[in-house]
Each structure stands twice: as C-alpha cells, then as structure tokens.
N, C-alpha and C positions, 0 to 999 in steps of 0.2 A: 394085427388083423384090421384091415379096413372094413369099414361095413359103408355103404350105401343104400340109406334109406329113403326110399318114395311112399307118397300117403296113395298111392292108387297103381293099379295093372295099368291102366291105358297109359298113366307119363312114365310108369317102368319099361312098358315093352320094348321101347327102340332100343334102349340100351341092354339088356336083358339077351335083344337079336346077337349085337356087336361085341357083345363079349362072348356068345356061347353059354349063356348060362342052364344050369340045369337045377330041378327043384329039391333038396336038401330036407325040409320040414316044413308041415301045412300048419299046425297046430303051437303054441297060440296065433303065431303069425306065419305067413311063408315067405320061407330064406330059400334064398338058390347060393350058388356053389359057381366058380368059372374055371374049369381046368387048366384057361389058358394062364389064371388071374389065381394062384393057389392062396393066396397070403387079401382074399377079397370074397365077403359076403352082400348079398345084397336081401333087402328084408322090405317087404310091402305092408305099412302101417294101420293103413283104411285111413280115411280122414279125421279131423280134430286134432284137440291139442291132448286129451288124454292117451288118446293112439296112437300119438306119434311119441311121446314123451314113453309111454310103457313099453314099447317097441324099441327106441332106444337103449335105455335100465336094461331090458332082457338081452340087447346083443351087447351090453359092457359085460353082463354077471354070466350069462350063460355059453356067451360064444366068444369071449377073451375080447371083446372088439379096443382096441386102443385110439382108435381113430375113426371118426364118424363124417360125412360127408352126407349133406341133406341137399338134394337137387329139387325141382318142383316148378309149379304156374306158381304167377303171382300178378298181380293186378297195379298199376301205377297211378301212386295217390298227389302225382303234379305231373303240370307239363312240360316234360325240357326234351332235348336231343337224345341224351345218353338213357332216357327212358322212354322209348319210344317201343313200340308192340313188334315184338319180335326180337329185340334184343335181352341179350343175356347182362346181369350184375352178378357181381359178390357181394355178399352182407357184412357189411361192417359192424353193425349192433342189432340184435333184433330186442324186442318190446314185445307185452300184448295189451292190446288195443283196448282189453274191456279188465283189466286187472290192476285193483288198487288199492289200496292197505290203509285203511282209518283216511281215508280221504285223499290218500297220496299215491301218485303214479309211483311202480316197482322201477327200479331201474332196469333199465337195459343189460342185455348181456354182450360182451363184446364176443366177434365173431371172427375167425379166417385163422387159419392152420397154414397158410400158404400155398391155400389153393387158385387160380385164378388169378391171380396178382395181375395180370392184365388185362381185366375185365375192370370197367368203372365200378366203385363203392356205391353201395346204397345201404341207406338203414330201414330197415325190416319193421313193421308191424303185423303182431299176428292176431286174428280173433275168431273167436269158435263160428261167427255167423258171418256169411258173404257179404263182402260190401261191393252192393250200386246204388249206390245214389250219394247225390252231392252232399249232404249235408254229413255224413258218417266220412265221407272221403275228405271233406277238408279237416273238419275234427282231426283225423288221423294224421296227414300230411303236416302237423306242429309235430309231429314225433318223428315220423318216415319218410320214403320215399318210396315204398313199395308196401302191397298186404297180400297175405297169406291166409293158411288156417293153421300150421304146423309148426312151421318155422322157429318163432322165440319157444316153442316146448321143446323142441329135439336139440336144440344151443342150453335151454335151463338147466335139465336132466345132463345133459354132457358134462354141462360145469360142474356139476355137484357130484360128479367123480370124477373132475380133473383129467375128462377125455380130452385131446384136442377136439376142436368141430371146426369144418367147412358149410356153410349153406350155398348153394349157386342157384340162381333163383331164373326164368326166362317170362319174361314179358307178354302174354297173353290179351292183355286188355288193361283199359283206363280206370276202371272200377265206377262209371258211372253209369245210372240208370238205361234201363234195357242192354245191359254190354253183355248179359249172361247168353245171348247169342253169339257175340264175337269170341269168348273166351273158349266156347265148344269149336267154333270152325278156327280157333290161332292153336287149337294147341296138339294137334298131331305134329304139328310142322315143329312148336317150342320145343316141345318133348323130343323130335327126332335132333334140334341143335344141339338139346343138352346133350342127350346120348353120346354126339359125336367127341365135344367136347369134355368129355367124363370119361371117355376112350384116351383121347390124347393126353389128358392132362394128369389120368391117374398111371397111364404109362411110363412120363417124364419123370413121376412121381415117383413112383417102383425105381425104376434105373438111376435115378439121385441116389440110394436109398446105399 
C-alpha cells in the first residue's frame, strides 16, 4: 500500500483532482481512497513535525502502508540553478533544523525509495517554525539545501518501521525575509507540478511493480 502524505488540503488538492480521489476517513486524519489507484492511499497531516510524524505511524499500523511518499512546499536555503522557485527536488537526507541531543546535531536520515531519480538531490532540513530571514537560512544551508516543516518527521517515523520513504519536495520560495508573500502566490502552481508528477511517476511506479 502506498500512502501519499501532504501536511495540508490546498498542496493535496491538484493531486487528489488527477487521481480521482474520494474521502475514506475524517478522524484522526483524512485519508482518501483512488479507485483508479487501488493499492494507493492518500492522508492530510495538518502541519508540523508531530502531525506529520503521527500521520505517518497511523497509515504504517493502521492502513498496512508499506510505502510512504511525502510531497510538499519547501523553501531554498542557497542559491544555485537546480534550486531555483518553481522547480521540483528529491530528498536525499532530511535533518531537523532545531533538534539536538546533549549539544549534538541528530543525524540525518537518508531519503529516496526510487522515486524521482530524475529530479536533482537536495538534502532536506525540517523545522517546526517558518524560516525568513537570513540569519536562520544560512544557519541551515551548513546542513541543507532546502527547508520544510514536515519532512525529516515523516522520513524518522518511516525509518523506525523500516517503511521505504520518498520525499519530493517543490520550490516555493528562498526562505528569506518578507518571502512569506511569494510562498502563498508560487504555490498553487508547485502544488499543481507535483500533482502532475506524482501521477506519472507513481504510474511508472505501479506498472514496474
């Protein structure tokens, strides 16, 4: 059972349209169902790392999920080409950004089930509070190349039941001060790429299979 988890309705909706999906259970989280897609759940977190992490746990224990695939915004903590605002990455390790054990950064979790493989690598930092502003964004950018709020939760929890996990993350914005305007008008558009690309690529996916 693949599951497909988004921390929000508005970056589920395109994909949600293109599959056909219908809603399955509200409580604790709501899962939809795709008739086209029998062997594919998809489940809406709300944001954080507790929400996405508990969200995950419940579709390994309670809906068989063997396979996890976290799509999402994410914000770019440098500047190069292959992270430019509107383009999509896979996660190669995600991290979080405000988590650290007797003084010591947790390591990374390594990331990719073999989704994506054509999409440029980036490694993932995730942390419970938004980052804009420079000084939190270059902090970050010594660990990553992208940040989140969900991501290294929904990859921890997967590991610690030896789920595969995918993350495919789309490019929103630079994560610097005043960008939380750009991140609301880039991401109907990220949201509908992924969509597109989480159509084809869990298709290719399925029919390997």
């Amino acid at each position: 059972m693949i599951t497909v988890l988004f921390a929000t309705q508005r970056e589920a909706r395109p994909f949600l349209a293109l599959v056909g999906a219908e809603p399955l259970a509200f409580q604790p989280f709501a899962v939809y169902q795709s008739p086209a897609y029998p062997c594919l759940r998809i489940v809406i977190s709300r944001m954080g790392k507790i929400a996405a992490a508990t969200a995950c746990q419940a579709m390994i224990l309670s809906h068989g999920a063997t396979r996890i695939v976290n799509p999402g915004a994410c914000g770019a903590l440098r500047d190069a080409p292959e992270l430019a605002v509107g383009h999509l990455v896979r996660i190669s390790e995600a991290s979080e950004g405000d988590h650290e054990i007797f003084g010591k950064r947790v390591a990374p979790v390594p990331c990719g089930a073999g989704l994506g493989t054509d999409l440029p690598p980036a490694r993932l930092v995730t942390s419970d509070r938004p980052v804009f502003d420079p000084v939190r964004r270059a902090e970050y950018a010594q660990y990553g190349d992208v940040v989140d709020m969900e991501g290294a939760a929904v990859a921890r929890a997967a590991a610690l039941y030896g789920v595969p996990c995918d993350l495919i993350k789309g490019i929103t914005d630079t994560a610097l001060q005043l960008e939380r305007a750009m991140l609301l008008r880039n991401l109907d558009t990220v949201c509908e790429r992924l969509a597109l690309f989480l159509r084809d690529a869990l298709c290719e996916w399925e029919h390997g299979q």
